[in-house]
C-alpha positions as CSV (number, residue, x, y, z in Angstrom):
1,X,0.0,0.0,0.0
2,X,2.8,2.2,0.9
3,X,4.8,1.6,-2.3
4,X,1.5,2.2,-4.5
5,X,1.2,5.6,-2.4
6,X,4.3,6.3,-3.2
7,X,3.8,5.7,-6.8
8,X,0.3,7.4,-6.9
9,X,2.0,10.7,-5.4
10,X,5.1,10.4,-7.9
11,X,2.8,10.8,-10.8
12,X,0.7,13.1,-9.3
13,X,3.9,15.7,-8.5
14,X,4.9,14.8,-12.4
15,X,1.3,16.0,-14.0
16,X,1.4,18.7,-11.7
17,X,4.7,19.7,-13.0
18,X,4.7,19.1,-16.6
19,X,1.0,21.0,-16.0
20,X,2.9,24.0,-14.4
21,X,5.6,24.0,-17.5
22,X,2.6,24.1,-19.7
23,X,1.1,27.3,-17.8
24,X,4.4,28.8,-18.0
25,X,4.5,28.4,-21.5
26,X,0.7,29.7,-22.6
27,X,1.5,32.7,-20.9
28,X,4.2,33.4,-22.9
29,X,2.3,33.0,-25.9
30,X,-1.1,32.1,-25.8
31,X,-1.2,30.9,-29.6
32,X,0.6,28.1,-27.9
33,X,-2.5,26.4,-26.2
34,X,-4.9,27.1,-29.0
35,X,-2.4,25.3,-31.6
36,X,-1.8,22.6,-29.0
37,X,-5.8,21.6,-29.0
38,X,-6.2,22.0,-32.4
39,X,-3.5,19.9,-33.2
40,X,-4.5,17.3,-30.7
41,X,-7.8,16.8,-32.6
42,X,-6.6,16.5,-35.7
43,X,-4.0,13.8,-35.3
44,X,-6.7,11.9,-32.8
45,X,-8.6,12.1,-36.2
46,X,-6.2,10.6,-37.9
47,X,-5.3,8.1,-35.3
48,X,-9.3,6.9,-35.3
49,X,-9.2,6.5,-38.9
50,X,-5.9,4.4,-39.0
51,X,-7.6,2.3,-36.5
52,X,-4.6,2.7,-33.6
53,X,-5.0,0.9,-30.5
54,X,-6.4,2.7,-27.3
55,X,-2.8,3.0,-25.5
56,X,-1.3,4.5,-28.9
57,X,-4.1,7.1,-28.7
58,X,-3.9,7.8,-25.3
59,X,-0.1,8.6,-26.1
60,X,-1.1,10.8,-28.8
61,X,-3.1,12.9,-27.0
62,X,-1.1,13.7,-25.0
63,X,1.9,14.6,-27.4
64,X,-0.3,16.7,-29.1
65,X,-1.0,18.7,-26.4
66,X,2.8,18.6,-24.7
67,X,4.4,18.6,-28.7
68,X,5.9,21.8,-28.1
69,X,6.7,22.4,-24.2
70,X,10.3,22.8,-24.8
71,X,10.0,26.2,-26.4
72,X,8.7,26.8,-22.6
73,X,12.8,27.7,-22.2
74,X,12.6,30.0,-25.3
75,X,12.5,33.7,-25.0
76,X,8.8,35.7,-25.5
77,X,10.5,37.8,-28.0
78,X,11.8,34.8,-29.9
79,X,8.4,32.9,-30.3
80,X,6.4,36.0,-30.7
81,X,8.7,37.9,-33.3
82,X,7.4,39.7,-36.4
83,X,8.9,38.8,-39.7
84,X,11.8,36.1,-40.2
85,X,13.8,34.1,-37.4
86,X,17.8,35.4,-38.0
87,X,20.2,32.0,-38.3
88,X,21.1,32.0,-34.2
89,X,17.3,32.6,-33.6
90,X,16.3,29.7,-35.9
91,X,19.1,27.1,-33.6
92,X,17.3,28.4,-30.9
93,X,14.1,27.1,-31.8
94,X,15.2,23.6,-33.6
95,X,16.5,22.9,-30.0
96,X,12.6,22.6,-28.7
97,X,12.0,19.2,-29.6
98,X,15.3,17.6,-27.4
99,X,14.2,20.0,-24.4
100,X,10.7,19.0,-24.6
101,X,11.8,15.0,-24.5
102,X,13.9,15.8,-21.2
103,X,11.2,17.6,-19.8
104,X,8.4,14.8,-20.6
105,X,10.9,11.9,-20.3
106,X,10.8,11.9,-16.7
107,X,8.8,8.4,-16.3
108,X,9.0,5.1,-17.9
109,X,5.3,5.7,-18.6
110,X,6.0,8.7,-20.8
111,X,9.0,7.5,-22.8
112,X,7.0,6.7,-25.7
113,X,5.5,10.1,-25.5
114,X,8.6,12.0,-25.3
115,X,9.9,10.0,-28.4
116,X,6.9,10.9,-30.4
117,X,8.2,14.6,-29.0
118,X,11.4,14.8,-30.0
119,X,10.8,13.1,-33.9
120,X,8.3,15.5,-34.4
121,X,10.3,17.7,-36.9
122,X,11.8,14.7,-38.2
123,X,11.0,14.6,-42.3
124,X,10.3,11.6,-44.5
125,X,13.1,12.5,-46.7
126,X,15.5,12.4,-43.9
127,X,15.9,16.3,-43.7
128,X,14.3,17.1,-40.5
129,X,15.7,17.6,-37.4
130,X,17.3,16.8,-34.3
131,X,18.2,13.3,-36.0
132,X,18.0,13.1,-39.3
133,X,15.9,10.1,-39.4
134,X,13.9,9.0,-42.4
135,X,10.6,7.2,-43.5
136,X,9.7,4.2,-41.1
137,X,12.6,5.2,-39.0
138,X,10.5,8.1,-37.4
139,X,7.9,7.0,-34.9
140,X,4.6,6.8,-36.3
141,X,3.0,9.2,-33.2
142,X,5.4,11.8,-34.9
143,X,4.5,11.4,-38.3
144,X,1.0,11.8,-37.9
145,X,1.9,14.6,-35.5
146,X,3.9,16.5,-38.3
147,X,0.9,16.2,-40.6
148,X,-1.8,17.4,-37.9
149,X,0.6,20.8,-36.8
150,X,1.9,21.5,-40.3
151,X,-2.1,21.6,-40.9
152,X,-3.0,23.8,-38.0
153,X,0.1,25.6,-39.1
154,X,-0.5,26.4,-42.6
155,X,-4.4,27.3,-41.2
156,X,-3.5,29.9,-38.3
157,X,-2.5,33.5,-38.4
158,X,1.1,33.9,-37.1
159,X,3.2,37.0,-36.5
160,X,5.1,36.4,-39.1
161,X,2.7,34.4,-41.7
162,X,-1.2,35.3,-43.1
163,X,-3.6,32.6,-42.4
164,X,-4.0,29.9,-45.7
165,X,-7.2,28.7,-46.8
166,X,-8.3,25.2,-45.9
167,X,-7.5,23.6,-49.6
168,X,-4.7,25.8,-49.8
169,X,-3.2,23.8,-46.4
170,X,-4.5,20.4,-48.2
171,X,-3.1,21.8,-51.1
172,X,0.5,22.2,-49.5
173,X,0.0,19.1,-47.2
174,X,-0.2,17.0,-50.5
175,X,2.8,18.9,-52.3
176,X,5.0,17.9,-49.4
177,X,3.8,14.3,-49.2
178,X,6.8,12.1,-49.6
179,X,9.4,14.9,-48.8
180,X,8.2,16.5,-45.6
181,X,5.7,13.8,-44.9
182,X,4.5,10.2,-44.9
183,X,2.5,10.2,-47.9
184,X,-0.2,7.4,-46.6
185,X,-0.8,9.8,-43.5
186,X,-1.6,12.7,-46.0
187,X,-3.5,11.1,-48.4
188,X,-5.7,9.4,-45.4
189,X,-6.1,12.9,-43.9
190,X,-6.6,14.7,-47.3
191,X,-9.1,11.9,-48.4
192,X,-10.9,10.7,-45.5
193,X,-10.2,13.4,-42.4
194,X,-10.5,16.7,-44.1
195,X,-13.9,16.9,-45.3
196,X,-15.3,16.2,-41.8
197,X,-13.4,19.0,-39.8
């Protein structure tokens, strides 16, 4: 009973921290949250359609809402500046993916989502980033993560960006499958997702 106390309190402490990161993060930049839920719903979309298996889902929940939590550690100006990122700026934020997976990989519970974190940038054709990694090689959580926030993405007004129309982000999401994306992911979410959001 003790030990399962024990246990019990050690994940509470770790949702209330990775909670607490989260916080600090959507007041930095409040686009944060709403692109966090959006993105969320689109890759559970995705995830329903593929047929995944309830504990995959449950991961990708939750690596939708936690994919960016490392930029928690980047500066307000930085994630909220008008017009293009300089070189040193742009380092800056490629090194959010590694920071969120030592943030979330605290647990043996939440390795798989912290994996899914930090291969969310990852590209098909093996020029993403922090690994380099390629096709199959990248998690599955991440691909369908790079398809639903690309998505939300190409959709939302940024600082530095006008908001596309929605087949304007199909559009792109297709000219990108097989470089940027997995192309089965796209053409399931182009073909059988899209026209029920």
């Amino acid at each position: 009973m003790m030990y399962k106390n024990k246990l019990k309190m050690k994940s509470e402490v770790r949702q209330n921290t990775i909670q607490s990161i989260m916080y600090t993060l959507y007041e930095k930049s409040s686009v944060e949250k709403i692109h966090a839920e959006r993105v969320c719903y689109y890759c559970m979309r995705i995830a329903k359609e593929m047929n995944m298996k309830e504990i995959e889902l449950e991961q990708l929940r939750w690596t939708g809402l936690l994919h960016d939590i490392g930029k928690v550690t980047i500066d307000k100006e930085i994630l909220e500046k008008k017009g293009e990122l300089t070189p040193e700026e742009w380092k800056i934020i490629k090194k959010h993916p590694e920071t969120g997976y030592h943030i979330i990989n605290s647990a043996p519970e939440m390795v798989g989502i912290a994996t899914a974190i930090l291969c969310h940038h990852e590209r098909w054709d093996g020029k993403g980033y922090p690994k380099g990694l390629a096709g199959e090689e990248i998690p599955i959580l991440s691909r369908i993560m790079a398809v639903g926030a690309s998505y939300d993405t190409i959709l939302s007004e940024r600082t530095y960006k006008k908001a596309k129309s929605k087949s304007e982000a199909l559009k792109e999401l297709q000219n990108y499958a097989g470089t940027q994306f997995d192309p089965q992911i796209v053409s399931l979410f182009v073909n059988r997702v899209a026209n029920t959001l």
